[in-house]
C-alpha positions as CSV (number, residue, x, y, z in Angstrom):
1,X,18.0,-21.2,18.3
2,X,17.6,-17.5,18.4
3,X,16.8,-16.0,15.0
4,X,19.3,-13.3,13.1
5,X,20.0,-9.9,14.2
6,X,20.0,-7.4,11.5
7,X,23.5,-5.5,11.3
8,X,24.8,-2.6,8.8
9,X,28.6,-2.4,8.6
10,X,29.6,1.4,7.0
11,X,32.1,0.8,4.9
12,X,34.6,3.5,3.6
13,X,34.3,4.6,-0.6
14,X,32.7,2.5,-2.7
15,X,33.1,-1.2,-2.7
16,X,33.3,-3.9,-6.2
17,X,31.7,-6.4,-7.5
18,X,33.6,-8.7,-5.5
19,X,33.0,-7.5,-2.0
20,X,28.8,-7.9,-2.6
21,X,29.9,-11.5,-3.9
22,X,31.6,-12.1,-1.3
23,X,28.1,-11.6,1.0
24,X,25.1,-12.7,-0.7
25,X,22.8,-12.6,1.8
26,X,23.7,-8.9,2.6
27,X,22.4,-5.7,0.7
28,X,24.7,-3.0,-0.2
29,X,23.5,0.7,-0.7
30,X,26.0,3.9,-1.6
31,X,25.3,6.4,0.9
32,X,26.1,9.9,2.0
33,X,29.7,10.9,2.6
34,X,31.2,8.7,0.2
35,X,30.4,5.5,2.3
36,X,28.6,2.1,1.4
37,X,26.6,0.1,3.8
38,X,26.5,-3.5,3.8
39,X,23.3,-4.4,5.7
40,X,21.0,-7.7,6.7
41,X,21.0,-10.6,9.0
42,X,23.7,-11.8,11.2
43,X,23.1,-15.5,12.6
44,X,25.3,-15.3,16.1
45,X,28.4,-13.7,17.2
46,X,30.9,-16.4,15.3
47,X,29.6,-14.9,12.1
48,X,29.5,-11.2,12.8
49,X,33.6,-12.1,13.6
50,X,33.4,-14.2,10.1
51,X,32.3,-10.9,7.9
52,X,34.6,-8.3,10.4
53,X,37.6,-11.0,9.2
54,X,36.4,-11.2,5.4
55,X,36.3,-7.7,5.3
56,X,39.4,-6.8,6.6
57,X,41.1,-9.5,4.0
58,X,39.7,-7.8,1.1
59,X,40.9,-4.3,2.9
60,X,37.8,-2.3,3.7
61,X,37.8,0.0,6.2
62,X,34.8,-0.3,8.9
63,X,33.9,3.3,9.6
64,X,30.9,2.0,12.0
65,X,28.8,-1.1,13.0
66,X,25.6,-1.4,14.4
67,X,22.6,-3.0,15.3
68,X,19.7,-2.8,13.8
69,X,15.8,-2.6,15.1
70,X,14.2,-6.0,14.8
């Protein structure tokens, strides 16, 4: 089994309570230009499309996605 890759999804404004619930073993952090970054380990491409689908049903916008260095 290969081991996580690290992601950070930019999310658009600020984000509740219920969105870092929601992903508990992700770190949020406000940054620059009004955005939020959720960030931390991804186990395999079936649950990067699980968080891309939770975040869209609690209607945040993805402004960008990307991998992270190991």
């Amino acid at each position: 089994m290969n081991a996580p890759i690290r992601y950070q999804f930019l999310i658009d404004g600020d984000v509740s309570d219920r969105m870092k619930v929601t992903f508990p073993d992700m770190s949020t952090a406000s940054t620059a230009g009004g955005y939020t970054s959720l960030h931390g380990p991804v186990a395999d491409y079936i649950a990067l499309r699980s968080i891309m689908a939770r975040l869209d049903s609690l209607g945040l916008t993805v402004a960008e996605l990307r991998k992270l260095p190991e």
